[in-house]
Residue frames relative to the residue before (quaternion, step in Angstrom):
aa qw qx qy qz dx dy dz
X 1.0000 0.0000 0.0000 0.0000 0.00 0.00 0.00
X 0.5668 0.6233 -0.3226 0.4315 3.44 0.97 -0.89
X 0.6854 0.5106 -0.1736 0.4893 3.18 0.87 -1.58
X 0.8250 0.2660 -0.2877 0.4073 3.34 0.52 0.01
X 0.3597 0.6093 -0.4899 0.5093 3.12 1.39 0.45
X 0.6382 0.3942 -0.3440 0.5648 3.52 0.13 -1.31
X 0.5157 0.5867 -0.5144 0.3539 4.21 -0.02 -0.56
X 0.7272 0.3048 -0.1201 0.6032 3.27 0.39 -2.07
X 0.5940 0.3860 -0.5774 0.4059 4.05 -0.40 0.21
X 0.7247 0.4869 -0.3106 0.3757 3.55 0.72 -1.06
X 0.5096 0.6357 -0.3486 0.4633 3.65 1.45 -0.59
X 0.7565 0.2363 -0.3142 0.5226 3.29 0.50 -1.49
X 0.4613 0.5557 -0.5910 0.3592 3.92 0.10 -0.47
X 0.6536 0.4781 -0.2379 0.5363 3.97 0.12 -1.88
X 0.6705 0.2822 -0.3375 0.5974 4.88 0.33 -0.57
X 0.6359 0.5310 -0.3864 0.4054 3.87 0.48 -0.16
X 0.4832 0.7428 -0.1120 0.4496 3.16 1.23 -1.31
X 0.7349 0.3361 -0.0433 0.5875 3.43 0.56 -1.86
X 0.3885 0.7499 -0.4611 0.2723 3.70 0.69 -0.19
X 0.6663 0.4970 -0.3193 0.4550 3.39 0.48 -0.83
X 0.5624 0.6323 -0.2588 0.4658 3.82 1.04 -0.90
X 0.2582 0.7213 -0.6107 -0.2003 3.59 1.63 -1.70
X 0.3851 0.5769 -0.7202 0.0141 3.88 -0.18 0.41
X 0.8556 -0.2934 0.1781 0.3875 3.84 -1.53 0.27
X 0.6351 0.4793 -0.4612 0.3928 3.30 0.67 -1.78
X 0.8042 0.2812 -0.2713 0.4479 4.03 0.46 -1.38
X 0.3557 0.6632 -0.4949 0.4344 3.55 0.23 0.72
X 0.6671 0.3016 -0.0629 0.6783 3.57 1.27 -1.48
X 0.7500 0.2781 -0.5294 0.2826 3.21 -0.20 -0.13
X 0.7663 0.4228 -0.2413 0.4192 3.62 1.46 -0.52
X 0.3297 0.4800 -0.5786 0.5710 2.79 1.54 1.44
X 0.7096 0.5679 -0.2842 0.3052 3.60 0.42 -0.74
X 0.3533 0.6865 -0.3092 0.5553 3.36 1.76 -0.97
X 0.6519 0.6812 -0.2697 0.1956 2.76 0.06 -2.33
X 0.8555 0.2304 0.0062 0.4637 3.24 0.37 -1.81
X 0.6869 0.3477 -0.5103 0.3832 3.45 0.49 0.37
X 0.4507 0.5638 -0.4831 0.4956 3.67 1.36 -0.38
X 0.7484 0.4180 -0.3949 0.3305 4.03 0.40 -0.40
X 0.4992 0.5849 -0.3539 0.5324 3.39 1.92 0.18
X 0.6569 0.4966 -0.1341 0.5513 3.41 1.74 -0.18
X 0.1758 0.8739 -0.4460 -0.0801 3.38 0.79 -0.05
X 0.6466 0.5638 -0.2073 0.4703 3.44 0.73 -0.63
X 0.4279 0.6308 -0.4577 0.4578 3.86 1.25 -0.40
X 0.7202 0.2882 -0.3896 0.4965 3.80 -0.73 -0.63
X 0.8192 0.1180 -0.4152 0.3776 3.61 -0.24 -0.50
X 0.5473 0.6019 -0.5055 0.2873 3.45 0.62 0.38
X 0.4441 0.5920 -0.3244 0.5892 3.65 2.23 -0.65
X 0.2715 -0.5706 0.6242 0.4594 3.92 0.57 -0.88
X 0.4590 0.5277 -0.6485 0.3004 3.82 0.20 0.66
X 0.5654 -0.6176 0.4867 0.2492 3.88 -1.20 1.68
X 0.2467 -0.6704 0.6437 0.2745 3.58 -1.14 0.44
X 0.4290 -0.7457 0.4388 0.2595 3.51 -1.31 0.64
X 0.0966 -0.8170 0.5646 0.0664 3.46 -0.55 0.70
X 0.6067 -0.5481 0.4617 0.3441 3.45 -1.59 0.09
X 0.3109 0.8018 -0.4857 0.1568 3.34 -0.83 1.11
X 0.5856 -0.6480 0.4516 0.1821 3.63 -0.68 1.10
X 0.2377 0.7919 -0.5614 0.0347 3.65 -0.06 0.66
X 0.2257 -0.8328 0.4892 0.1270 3.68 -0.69 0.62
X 0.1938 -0.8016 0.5623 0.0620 3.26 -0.81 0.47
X 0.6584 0.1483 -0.0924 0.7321 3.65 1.25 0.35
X 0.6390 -0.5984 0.4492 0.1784 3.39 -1.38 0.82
X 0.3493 0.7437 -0.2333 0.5201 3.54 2.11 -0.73
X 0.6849 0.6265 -0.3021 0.2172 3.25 0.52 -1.21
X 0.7526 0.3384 -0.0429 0.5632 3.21 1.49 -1.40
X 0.5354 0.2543 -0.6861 0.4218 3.16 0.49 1.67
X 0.3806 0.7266 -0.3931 0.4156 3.07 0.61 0.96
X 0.7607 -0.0583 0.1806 0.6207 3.03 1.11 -1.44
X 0.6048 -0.5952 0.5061 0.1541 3.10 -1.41 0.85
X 0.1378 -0.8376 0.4797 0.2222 3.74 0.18 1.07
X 0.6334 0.4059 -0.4514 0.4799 3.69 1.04 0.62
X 0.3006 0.7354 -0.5395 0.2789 3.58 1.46 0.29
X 0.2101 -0.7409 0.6376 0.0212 4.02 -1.53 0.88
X 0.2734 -0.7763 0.5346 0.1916 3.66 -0.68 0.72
X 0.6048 -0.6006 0.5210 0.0460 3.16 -1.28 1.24
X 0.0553 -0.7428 0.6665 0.0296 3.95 -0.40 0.48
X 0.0131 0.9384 -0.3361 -0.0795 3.91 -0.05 1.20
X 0.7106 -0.0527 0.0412 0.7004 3.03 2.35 -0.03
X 0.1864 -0.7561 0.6270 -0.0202 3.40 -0.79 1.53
X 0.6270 0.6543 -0.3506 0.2360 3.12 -1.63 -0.57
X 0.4874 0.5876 -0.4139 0.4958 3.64 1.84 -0.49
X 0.4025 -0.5793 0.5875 0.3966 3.88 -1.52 0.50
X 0.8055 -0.4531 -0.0011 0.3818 3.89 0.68 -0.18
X 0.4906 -0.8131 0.2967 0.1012 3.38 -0.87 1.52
X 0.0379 -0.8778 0.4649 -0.1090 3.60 -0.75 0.96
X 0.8117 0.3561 -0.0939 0.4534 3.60 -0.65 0.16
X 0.0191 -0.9053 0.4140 -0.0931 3.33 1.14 0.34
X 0.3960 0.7947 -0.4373 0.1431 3.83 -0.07 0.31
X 0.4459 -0.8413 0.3025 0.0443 3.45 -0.96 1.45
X 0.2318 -0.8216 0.5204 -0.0184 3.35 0.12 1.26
X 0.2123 -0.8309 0.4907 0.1541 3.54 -0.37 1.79
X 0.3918 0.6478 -0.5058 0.4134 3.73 0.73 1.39
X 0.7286 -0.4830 0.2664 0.4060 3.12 1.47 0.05
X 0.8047 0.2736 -0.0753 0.5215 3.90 1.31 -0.48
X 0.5654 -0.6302 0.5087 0.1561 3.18 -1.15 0.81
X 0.1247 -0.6725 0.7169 0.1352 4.00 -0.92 1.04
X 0.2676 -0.7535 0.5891 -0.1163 3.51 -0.92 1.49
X 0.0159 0.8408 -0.5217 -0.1433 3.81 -0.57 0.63
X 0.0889 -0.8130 0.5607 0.1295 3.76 -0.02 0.55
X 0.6155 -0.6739 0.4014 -0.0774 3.38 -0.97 1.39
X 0.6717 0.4015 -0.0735 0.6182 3.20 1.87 -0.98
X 0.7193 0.4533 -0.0971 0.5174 3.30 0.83 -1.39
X 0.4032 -0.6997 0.5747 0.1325 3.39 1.26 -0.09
X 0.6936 0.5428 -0.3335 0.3364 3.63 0.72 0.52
X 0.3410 -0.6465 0.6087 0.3085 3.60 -0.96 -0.18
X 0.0429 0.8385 -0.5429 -0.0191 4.09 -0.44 0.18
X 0.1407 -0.6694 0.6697 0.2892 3.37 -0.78 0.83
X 0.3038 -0.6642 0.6830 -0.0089 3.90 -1.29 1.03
X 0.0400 0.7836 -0.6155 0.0744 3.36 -1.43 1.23
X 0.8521 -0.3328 0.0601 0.3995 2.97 -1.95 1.04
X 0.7580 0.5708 -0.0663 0.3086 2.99 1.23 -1.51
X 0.4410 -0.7180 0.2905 0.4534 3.34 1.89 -0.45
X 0.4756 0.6908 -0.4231 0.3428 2.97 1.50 0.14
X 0.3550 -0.8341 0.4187 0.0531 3.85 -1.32 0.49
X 0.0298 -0.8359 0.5368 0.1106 3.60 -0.62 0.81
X 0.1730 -0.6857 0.6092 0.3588 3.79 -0.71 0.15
X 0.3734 -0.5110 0.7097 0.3094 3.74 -1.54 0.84
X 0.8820 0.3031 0.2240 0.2829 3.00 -0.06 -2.08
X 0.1784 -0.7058 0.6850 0.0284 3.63 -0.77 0.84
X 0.3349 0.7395 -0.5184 0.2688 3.61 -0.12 1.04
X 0.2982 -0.8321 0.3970 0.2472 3.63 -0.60 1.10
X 0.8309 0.1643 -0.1006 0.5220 3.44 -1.03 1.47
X 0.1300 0.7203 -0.6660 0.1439 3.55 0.85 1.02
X 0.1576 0.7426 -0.5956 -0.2627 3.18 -1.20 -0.17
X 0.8381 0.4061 -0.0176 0.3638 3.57 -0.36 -1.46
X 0.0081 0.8966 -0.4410 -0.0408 3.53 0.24 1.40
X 0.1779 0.7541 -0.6250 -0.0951 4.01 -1.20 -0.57
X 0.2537 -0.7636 0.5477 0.2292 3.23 -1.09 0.13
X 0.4824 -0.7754 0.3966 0.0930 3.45 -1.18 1.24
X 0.7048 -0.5815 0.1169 0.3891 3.65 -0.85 0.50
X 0.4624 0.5878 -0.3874 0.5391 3.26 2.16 0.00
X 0.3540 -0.6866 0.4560 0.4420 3.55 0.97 -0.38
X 0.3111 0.6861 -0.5344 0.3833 3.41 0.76 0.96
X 0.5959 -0.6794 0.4140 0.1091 3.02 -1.62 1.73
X 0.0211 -0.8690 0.4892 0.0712 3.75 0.55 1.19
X 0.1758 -0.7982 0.5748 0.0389 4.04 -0.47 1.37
X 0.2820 -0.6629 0.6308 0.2883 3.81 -0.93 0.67
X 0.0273 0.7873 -0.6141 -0.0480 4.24 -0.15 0.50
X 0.2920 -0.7789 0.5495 0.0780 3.04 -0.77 1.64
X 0.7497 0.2851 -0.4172 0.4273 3.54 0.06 -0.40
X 0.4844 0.5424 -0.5013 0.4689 3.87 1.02 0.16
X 0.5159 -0.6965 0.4560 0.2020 3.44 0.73 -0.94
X 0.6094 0.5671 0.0386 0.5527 2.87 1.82 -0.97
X 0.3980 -0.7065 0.5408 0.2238 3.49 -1.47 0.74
X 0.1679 -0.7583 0.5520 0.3033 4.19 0.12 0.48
X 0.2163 -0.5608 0.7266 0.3329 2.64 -2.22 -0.61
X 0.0865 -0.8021 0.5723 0.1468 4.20 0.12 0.96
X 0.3562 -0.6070 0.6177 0.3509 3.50 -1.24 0.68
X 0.4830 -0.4910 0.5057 0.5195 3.53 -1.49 -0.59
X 0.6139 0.4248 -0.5127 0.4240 4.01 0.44 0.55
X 0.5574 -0.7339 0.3204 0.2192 3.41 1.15 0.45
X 0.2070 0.7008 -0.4534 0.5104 3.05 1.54 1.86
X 0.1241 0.8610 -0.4841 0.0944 3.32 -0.45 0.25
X 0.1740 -0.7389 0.6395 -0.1217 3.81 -0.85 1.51
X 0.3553 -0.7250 0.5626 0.1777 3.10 -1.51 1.71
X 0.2355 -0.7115 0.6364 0.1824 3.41 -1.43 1.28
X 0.7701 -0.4715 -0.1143 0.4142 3.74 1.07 0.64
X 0.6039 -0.6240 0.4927 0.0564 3.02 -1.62 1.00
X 0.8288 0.0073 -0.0154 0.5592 3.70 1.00 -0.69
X 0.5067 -0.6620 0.5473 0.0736 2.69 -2.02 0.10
X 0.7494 -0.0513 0.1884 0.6327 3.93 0.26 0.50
X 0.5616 -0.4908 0.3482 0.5679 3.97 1.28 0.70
X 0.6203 0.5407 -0.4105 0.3930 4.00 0.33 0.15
X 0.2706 -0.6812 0.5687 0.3732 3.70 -0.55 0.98
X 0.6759 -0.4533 0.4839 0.3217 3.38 -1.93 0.76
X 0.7234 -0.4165 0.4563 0.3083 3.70 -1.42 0.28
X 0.5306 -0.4328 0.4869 0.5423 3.51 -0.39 -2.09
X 0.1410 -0.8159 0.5428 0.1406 3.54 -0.08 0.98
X 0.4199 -0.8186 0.3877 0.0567 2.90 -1.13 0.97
X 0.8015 -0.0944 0.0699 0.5864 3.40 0.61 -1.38
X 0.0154 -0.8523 0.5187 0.0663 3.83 -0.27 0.01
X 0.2384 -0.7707 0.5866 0.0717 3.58 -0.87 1.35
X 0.5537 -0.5820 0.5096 0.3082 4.10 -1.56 -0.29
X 0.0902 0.9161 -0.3379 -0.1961 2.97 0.12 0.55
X 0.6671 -0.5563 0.1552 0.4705 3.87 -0.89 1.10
X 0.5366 0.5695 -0.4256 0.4546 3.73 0.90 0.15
X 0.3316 -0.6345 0.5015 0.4857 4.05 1.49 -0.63
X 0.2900 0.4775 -0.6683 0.4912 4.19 0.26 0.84
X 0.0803 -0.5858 0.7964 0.1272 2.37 -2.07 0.16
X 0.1410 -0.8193 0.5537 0.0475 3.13 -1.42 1.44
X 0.1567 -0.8270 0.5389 0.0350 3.43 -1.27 0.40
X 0.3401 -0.7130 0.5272 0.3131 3.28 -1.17 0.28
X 0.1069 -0.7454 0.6254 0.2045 3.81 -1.53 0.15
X 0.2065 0.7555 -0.6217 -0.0069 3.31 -0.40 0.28
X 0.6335 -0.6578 0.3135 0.2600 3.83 -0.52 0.13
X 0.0165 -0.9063 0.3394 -0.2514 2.93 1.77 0.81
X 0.8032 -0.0774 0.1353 0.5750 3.37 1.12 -1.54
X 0.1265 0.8767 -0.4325 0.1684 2.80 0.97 1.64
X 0.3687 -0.8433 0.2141 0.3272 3.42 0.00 0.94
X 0.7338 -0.5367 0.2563 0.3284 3.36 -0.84 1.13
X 0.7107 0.1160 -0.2047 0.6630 4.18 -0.64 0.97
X 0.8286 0.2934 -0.4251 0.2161 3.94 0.36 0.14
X 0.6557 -0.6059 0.3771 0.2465 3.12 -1.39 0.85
X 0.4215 -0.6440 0.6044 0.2056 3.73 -1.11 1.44
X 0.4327 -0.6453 0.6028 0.1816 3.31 -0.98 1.64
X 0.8641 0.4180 -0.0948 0.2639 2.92 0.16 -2.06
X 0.3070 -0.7198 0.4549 0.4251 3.90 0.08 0.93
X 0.7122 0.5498 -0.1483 0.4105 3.74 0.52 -0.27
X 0.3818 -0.7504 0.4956 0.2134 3.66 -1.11 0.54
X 0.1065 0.9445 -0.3033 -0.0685 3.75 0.79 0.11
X 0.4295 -0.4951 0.6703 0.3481 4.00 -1.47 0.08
X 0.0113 0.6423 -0.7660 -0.0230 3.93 -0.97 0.57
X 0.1852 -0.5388 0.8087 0.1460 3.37 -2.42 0.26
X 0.0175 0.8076 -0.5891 0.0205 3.29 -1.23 1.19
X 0.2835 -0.8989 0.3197 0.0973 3.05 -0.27 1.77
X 0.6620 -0.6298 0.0969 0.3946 3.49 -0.70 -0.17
X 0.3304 0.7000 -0.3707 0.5133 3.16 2.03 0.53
X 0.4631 -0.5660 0.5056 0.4578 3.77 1.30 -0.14
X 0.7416 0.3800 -0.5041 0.2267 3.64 0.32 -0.65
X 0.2095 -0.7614 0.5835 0.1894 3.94 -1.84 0.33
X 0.5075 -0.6621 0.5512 -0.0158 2.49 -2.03 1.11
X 0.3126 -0.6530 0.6652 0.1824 3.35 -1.12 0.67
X 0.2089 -0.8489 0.4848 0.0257 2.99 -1.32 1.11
X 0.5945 -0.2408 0.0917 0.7617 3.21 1.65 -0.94
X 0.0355 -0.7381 0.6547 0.1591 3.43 -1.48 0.13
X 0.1809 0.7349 -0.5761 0.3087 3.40 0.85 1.25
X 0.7053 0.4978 -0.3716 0.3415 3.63 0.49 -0.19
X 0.6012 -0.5126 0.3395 0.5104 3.65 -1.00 0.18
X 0.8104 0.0775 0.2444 0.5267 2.50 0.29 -2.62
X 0.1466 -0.8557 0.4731 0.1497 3.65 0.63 0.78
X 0.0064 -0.8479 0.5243 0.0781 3.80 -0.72 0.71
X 0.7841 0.0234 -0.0641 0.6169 3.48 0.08 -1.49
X 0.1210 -0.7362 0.6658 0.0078 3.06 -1.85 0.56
X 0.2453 0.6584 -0.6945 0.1548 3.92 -1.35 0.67
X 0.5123 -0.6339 0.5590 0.1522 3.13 -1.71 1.06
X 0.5472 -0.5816 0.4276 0.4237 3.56 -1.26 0.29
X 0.7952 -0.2749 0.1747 0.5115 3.61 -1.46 0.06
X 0.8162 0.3974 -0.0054 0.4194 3.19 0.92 -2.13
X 0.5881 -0.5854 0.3191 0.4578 3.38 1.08 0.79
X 0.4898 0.7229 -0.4411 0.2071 3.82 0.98 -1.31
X 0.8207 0.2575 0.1936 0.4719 3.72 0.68 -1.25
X 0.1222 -0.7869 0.6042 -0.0291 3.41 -0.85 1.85
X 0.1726 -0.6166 0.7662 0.0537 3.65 -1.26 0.65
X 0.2345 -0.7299 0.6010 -0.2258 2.92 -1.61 1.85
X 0.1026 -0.8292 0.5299 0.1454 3.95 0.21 0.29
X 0.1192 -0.7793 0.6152 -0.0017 3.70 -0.63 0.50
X 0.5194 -0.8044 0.2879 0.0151 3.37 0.26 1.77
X 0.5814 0.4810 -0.1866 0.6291 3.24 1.43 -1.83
X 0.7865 0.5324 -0.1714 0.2620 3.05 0.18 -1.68
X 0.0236 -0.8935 0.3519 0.2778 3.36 1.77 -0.89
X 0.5616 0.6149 -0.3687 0.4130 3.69 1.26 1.40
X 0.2204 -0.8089 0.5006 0.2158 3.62 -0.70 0.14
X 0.2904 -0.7901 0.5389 -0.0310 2.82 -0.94 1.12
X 0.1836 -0.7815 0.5962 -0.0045 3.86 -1.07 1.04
X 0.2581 -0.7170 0.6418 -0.0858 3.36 -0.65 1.54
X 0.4263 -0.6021 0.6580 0.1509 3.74 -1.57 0.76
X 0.0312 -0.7907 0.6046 0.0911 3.37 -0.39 1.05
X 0.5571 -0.5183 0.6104 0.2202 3.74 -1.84 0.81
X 0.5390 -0.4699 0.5678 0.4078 3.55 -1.77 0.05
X 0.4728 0.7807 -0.2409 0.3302 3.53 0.69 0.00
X 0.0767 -0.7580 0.4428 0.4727 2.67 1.26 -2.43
X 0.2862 0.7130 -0.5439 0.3374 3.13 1.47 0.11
X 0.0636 -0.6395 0.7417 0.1922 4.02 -1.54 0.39
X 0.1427 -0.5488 0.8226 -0.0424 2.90 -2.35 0.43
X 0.8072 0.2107 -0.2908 0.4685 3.14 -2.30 0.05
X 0.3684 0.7068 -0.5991 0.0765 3.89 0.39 0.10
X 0.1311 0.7825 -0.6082 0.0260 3.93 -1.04 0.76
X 0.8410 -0.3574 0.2356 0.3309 3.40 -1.09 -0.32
X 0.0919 -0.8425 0.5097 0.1479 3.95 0.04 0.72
X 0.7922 -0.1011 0.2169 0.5614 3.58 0.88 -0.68
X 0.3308 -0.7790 0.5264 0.0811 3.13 -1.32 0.95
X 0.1295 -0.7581 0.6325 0.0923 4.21 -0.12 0.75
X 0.0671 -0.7181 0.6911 -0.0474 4.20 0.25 1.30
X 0.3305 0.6790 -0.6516 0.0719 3.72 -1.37 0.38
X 0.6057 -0.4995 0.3954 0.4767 3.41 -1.27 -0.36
X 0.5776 -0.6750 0.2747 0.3678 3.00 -1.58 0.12
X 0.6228 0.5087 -0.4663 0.3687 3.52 1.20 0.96
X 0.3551 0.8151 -0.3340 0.3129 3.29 1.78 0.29
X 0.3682 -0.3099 0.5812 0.6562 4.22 1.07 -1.10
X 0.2372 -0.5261 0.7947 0.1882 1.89 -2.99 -0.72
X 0.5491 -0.5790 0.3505 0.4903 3.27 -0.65 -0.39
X 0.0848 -0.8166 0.5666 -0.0703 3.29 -1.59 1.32
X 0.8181 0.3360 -0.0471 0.4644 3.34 -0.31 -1.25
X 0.1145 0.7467 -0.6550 -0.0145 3.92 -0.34 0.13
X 0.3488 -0.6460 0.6621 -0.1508 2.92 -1.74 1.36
X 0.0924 0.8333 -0.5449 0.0151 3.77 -0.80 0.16
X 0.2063 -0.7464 0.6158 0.1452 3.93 0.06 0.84
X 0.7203 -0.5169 0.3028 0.3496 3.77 -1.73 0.46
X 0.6507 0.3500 -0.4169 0.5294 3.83 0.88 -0.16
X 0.7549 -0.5442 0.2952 0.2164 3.65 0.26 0.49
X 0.3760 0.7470 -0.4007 0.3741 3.21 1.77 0.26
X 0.3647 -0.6625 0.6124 0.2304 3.94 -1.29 0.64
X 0.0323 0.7145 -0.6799 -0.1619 3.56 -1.54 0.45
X 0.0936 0.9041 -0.4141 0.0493 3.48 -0.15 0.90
X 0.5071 -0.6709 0.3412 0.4198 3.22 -0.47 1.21
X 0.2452 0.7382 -0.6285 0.0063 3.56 -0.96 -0.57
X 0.8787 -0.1264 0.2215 0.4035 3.98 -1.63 -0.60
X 0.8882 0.0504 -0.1983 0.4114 3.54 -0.12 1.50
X 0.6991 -0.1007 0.1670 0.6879 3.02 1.58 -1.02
X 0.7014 -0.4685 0.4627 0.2729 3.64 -1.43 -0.94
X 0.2630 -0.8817 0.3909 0.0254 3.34 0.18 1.90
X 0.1982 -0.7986 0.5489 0.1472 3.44 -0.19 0.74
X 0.1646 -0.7916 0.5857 0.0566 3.96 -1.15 1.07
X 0.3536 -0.6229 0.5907 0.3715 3.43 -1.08 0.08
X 0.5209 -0.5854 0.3933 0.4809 4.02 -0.85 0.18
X 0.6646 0.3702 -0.3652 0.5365 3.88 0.94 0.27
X 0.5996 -0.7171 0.2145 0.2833 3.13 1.05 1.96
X 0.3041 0.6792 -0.6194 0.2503 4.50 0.77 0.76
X 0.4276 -0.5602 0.6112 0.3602 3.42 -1.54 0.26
X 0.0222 0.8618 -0.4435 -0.2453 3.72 -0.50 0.14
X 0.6853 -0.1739 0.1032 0.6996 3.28 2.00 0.00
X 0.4705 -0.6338 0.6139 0.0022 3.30 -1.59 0.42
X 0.0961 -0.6794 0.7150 0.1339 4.04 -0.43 0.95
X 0.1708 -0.7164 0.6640 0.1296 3.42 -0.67 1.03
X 0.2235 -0.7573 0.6120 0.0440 3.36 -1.02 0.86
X 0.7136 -0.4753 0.3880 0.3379 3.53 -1.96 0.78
X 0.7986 0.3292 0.0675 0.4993 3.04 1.10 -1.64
X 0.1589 -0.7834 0.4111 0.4382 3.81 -0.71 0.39
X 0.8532 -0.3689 0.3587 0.0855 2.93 -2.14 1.18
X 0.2786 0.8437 -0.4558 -0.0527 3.48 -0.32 0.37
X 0.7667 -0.1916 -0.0891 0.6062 3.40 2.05 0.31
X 0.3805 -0.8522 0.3592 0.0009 2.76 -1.10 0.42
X 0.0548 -0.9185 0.3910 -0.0224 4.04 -0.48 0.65
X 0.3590 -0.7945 0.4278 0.2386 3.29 -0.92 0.77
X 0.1617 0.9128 -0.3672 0.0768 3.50 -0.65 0.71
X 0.6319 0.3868 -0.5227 0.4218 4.19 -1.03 -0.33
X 0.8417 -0.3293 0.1595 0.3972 3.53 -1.81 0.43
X 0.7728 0.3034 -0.2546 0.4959 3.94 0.26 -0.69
X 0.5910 -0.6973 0.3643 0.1782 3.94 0.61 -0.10
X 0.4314 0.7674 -0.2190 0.4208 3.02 2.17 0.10
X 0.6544 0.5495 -0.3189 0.4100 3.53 1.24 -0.63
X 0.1402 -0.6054 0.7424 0.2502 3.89 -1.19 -0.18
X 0.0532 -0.6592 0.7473 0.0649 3.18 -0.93 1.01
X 0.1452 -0.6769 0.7207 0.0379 4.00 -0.69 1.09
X 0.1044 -0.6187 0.7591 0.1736 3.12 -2.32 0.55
X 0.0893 0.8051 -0.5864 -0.0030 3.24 -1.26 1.15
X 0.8783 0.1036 -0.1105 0.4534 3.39 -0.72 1.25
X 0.6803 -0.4939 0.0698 0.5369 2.84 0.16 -1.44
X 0.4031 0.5722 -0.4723 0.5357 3.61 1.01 1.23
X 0.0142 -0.6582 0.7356 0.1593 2.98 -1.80 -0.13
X 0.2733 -0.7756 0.5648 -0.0696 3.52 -1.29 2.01
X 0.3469 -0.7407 0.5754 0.0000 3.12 -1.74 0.69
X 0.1108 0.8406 -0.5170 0.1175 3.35 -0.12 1.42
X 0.3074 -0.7124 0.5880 0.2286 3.79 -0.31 1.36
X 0.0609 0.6321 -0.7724 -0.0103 3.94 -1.79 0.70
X 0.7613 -0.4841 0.3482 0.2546 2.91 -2.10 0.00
X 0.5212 0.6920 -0.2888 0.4075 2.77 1.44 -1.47
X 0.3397 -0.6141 0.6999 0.1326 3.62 -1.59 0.32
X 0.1920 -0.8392 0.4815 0.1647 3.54 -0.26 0.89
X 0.6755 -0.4768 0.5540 0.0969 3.39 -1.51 0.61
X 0.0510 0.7616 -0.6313 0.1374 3.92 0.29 1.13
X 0.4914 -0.5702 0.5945 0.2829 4.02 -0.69 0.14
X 0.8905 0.3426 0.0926 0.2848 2.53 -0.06 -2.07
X 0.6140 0.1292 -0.4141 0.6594 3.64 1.62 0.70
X 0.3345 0.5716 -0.6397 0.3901 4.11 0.59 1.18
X 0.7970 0.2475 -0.3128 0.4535 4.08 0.35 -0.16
């Protein structure tokens, strides 16, 4: 028994490990881990490895008007192999992409689940100014458009005749584009990277795309400030975010470092990015979800059970973070008033 404990600690340690990569193979295996260590409960603290728990840590006094320091997270549906794209749907339900399952899911209050979509490797979700479900699909290559009968049409696939990498996450942007990152994150296994490069694109509503920068390794999450003035990019490898002057165009410039999210390598990285109406950042990253002021301070960290991999604002006032990690998706009420693009025009 022993001997397989230490097995399955060393399994998930070696699918943790690979995290940064998030490509599929470690996706499954640290879903697989996943579930037999929960047939085990008692293994990690018998290893002396800490169990993670929810917990509010501040790093600035800021932190708590943010949050309620008697605030309690909410676990609204488990069972997913891993969750992504997270996007709020003012009927009442969450559209949910799971990475493993290969699925889209609309998800309620109640924990209850629909699949829209069979679609391999959704990940990154938003909705556009048509109110149309907008999916990064990685093994397509390709940004969709999914109906809500679970139909779904590519609004593009390349770049200069070159199929795209693996998009990842894609935001609205205050011009009505939509922009996205591609880096190769989830590039599907035996194919070949067209693009010599890892890039930030704007796709407009003519279908045609821009390049925006390719200064970044592994570009992941992305979201603009309140006032449109100012994008924030995460760079996975790099484990830093970065904040770029955007044009009336969308063109960016002056782009440099905004913050740094250092941890080990079984901690996350940075993904998902969030932004509430005074201009504050929640970004996933190394334990949980770091929270910034817009003049780039740490003010604290929601450490979570599970790691984080994005993150949304949602129910009637805009006040909740509903987060997917792994293989849940959680509910955490704040003060703050979130920032939605895509009901600002």
């Amino acid at each position: 028994m022993e001997k397989m404990k230490d097995a399955l600690l060393k399994m998930r340690s070696f699918a943790i490990a690979s995290f940064p990569s998030r490509g599929t193979k470690a996706r499954c295996a640290l879903a697989g881990v996943a579930l037999l260590l929960a047939a085990l409960p008692s293994i990690s603290l018998r290893a002396g490895v800490p169990e993670r728990t929810f917990k509010l840590t501040a790093e600035s006094p800021k932190f708590w008007k943010l949050f309620d320091r008697s605030a309690t997270l909410a676990r609204v549906a488990g069972d997913f192999g891993f969750t992504e794209g997270p996007v709020w749907d003012e009927s009442g339900f969450l559209y949910v992409s799971d990475e493993v399952q290969n699925k889209i899911y609309r998800v309620f209050g109640e924990g209850r689940k629909e699949e829209v979509i069979s679609l391999g490797d959704p990940d990154g979700n938003t909705y556009d100014r048509q109110h149309r479900l907008i999916d990064c699909a990685s093994v397509l290559r390709a940004i969709i458009a999914v109906t809500p009968d679970g139909k779904y049409s590519v609004l593009a696939d390349r770049y200069e005749g070159k199929k795209l990498n693996s998009p990842n996450d894609v935001v609205l942007g205050p011009d009505g584009a939509i922009y996205f990152t591609d880096p190769t994150l989830d590039l599907v296994e035996g194919q070949q990277q067209e693009i010599p490069f890892q890039g930030v694109y704007r796709l407009d509503q003519a279908g045609q795309v821009r390049l925006l920068t390719k200064d970044l390794t592994q570009p992941n999450g992305l979201a603009f400030s309140p006032d449109g003035k100012r994008m924030y990019v995460d760079d996975s490898e790099q484990r830093n975010i970065r904040v770029y002057d955007v044009g009336p165009d969308g063109t960016l410039s002056h782009g440099q470092v905004f913050g740094q999210e250092p941890g080990g390598k079984n901690e996350g990285v940075p993904d998902g990015i969030k932004v509430d109406h005074e201009g504050n950042l929640y970004v996933t990253g190394p334990k949980g979800i770091w929270v910034w002021d817009p003049q780039g301070h740490h003010l604290g960290t929601i450490e979570m059970p599970e790691q984080p991999a994005n993150l949304t604002w949602g129910d009637k006032d805009y006040r909740t973070l509903y987060i997917t990690a792994t293989s849940s998706v959680y509910r955490l009420l704040t003060k703050a008033r979130g920032f939605v693009p895509y009901r600002a025009h």
